[in-house]
N, C-alpha and C positions, 0 to 999 in steps of 0.2 A: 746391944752388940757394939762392939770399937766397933770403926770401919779402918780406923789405923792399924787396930790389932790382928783385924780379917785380912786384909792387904801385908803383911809382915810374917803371919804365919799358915795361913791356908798354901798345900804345895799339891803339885797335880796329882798327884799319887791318890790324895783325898778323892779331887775329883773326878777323876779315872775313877775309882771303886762307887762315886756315886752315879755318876754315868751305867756302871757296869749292873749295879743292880737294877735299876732301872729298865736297863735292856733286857737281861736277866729272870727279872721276877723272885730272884732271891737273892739274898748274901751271900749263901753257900757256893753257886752257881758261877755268881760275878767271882769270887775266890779262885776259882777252877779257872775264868776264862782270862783273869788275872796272872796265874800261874802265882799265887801264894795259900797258905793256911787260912782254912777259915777264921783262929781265932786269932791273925797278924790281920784278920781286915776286920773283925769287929772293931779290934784297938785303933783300927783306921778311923774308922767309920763312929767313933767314940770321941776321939779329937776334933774331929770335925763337924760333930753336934757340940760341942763343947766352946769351940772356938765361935761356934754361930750363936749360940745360946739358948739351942730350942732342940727339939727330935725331928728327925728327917727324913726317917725312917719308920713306918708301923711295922711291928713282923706280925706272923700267925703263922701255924701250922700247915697254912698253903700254901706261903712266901713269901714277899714283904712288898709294901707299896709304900709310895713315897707321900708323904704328909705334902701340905699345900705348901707352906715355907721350903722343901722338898725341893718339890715338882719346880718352883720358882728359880732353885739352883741349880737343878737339872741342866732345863734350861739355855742357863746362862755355860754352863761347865761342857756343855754338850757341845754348843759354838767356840768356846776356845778349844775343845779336844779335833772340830773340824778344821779351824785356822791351822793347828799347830800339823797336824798331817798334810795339808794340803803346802804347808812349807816346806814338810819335810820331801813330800812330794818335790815340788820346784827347784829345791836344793842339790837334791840327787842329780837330776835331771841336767845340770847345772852344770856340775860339779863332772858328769861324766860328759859334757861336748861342750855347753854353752846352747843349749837348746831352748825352746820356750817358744811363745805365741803372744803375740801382742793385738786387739783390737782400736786401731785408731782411730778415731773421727776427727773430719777434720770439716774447716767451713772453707768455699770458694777460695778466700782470701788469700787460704795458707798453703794451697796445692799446687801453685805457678812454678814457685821458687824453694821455699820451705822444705816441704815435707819430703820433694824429689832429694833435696840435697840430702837430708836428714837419714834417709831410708841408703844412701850410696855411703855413706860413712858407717851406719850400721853396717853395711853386709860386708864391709871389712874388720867390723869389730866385732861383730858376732852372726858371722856367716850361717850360720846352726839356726835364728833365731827368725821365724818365719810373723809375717804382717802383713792384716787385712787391713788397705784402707777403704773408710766408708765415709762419703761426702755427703752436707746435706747443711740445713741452715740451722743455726744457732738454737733456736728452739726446740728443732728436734733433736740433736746430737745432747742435749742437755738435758734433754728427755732420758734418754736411751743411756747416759753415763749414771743416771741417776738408778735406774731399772737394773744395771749392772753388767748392759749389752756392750759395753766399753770400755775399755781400760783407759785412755784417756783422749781428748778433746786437746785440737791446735786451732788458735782462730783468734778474732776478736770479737770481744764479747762485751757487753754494753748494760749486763743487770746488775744490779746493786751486790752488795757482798751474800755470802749463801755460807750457814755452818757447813752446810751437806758438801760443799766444793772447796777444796785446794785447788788456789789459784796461784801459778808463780809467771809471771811476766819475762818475754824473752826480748823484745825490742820495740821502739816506737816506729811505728810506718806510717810515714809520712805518703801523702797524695797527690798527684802531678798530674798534671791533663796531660794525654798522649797523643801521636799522630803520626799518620804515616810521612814516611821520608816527602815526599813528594808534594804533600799538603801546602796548600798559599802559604800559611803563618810560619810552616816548617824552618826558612829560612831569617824571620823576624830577630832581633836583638833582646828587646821590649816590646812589651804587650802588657795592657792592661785585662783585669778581669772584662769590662765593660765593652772592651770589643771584642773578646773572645766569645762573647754572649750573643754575639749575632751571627755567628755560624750554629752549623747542627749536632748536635751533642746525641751521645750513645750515652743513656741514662741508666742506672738499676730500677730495678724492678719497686713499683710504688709500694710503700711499707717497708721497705728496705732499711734498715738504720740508717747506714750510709746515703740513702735516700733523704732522707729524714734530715741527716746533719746539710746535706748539699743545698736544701731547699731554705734551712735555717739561715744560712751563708747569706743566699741571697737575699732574704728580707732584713736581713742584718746591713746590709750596703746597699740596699734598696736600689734592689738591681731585677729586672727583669728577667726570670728563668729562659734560658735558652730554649730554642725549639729542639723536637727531638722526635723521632720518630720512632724507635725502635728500644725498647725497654729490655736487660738482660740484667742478670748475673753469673750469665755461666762465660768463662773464661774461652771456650774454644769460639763460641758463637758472635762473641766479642772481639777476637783477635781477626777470625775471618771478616768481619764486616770495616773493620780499620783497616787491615790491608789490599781492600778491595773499592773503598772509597774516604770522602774526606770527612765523613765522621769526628768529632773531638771526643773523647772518654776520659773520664776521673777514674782514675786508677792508680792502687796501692805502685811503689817507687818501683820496687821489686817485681810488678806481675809480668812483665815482658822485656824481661833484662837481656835473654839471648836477640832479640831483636831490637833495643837498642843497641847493641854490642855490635849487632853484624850491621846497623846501619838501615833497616828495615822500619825502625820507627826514631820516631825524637820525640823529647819533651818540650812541650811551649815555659817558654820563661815567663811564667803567672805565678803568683803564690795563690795556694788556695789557705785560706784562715780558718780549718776545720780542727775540732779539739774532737779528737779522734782515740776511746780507748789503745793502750797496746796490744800486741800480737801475745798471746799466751797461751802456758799449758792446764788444761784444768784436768785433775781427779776427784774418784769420791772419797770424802774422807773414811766413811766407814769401809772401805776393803782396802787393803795394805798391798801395796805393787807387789810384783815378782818380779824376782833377779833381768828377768827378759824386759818387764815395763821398763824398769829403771835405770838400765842399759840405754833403751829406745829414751826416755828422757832425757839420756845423756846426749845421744846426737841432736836432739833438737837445739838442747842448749848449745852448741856448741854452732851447730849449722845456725841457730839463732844472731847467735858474738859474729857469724860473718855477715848476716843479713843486715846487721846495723850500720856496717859501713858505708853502706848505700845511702844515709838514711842524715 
């Protein structure tokens, strides 16, 4: 068989009629629920053993069943005849309000700033189009995108390349030690890392990547990990414990912008030397967005172009 020649002339209609037998249990049948003549789908059904180069079809007096090369097209023809409905579906859909349903996952990182911004531009651009967010860490939500429990993933992510994942990159977030207004260092000019290290530090949770890169940091400058009591990655648990005491936290530029803004926190002027993936969108490659995903990618990207400035 071409595979040029299969790709060039095989058209749905073919496999529509082999779907239908299949379903069917006979030619005759699939014809009827076709809505053409039997002997306009033998001819079908003729080309298309033709173009493949083998029979596809066994008949008999009882109906017809489909040969192994068949059943292997089947198949294949049965999942684009689900694709192409389930678009036609979304289309419709669409097409009559701007409706749809998005599953998002997202990691700690990207829910501070990100996603709130992303999801408010959404519901002015497609107020119809309704979104669960579901948070959780990297491993899992890359589970679950993969399973099909997601349409897509916002975060930073740290494994190597994946066929299974499109990946497209919205900005680099940079890291800044935070504190609250009132903090000793708060008013400092300069600081070095090395006496920032001897106050108490609000850590991530051990196994953290982010963990991981901060700890590298330090034996890279051969600097003594800060003391630390209190281990998180969850952002609320975080923000209350900085605004309630002198805590220092690594934290992405972006996680507590309304409170630098109102004055409620500052950054210490340290540079951290952290080679930090960026902030991105992932999907799977084998399922193709809907009008509604692709929308919602569009606010991110966009609520993404303003997260950079920060940055």
């Amino acid at each position: 068989m071409n595979l040029g020649a299969f790709q060039r002339q095989v058209h749905l209609r073919q496999l529509r009629l082999l779907v239908g037998i299949a379903e069917q249990g006979s030619l005759a049948r699939a014809a009827d629920a076709l809505h053409i003549t039997q002997p306009a789908a033998t001819k079908t059904l003729r080309q298309l053993e033709e173009i493949i180069g083998s029979s596809l079809v066994e008949r008999s007096a009882g109906g017809s069943v489909l040969t192994p090369l068949g059943q292997v097209l089947y198949e294949r023809a049965q999942a684009i005849m689900t694709e192409i409905r389930e678009a036609e579906e979304e289309l419709g859909l669409w097409h009559a309000g701007g409706t749809g349903h998005v599953t998002l996952g997202a990691m700690p990182v990207s829910t501070p700033a990100l996603v709130p911004k992303a999801l408010l531009k959404l519901a002015t651009a497609a107020p119809r189009v309704t979104v669960q967010v579901i948070e959780g860490s990297s491993n899992t939500l890359l589970e679950r995108l993969a399973q099909g429990d997601l349409d897509l993933v916002v975060g930073r992510f740290w494994r190597g390349e994946d066929p299974s994942v499109i990946t497209e990159a919205l900005y680099e977030s940079a890291f800044r030690l935070h504190v609250r207004a009132t903090h000793p260092l708060s008013e400092n000019k300069t600081l070095s890392l090395a006496e920032v290290c001897r106050y108490t530090w609000m850590m991530p949770t051990t196994g953290a990547h982010i963990r991981a890169a901060l700890e590298d940091m330090f034996r890279a400058l051969r600097l003594t990990p800060p003391p630390h009591q209190v281990e998180s990655t969850s952002y609320q648990v975080i923000r209350h414990m900085m605004l309630n005491s002198d805590v220092i936290s690594p934290l992405p530029v972006e996680a507590f912008l309304e409170d630098i803004e109102a004055g409620r926190m500052r950054y210490l002027p340290v540079d951290l030397p952290l080679r930090l993936p960026p902030i991105s969108i992932l999907r799977n490659s084998k399922r193709a967005p809907s009008p509604a995903v692709l929308t919602m990618m569009q606010q991110l990207r966009q609520a993404g172009t303003e997260m950079g400035i920060y940055h």
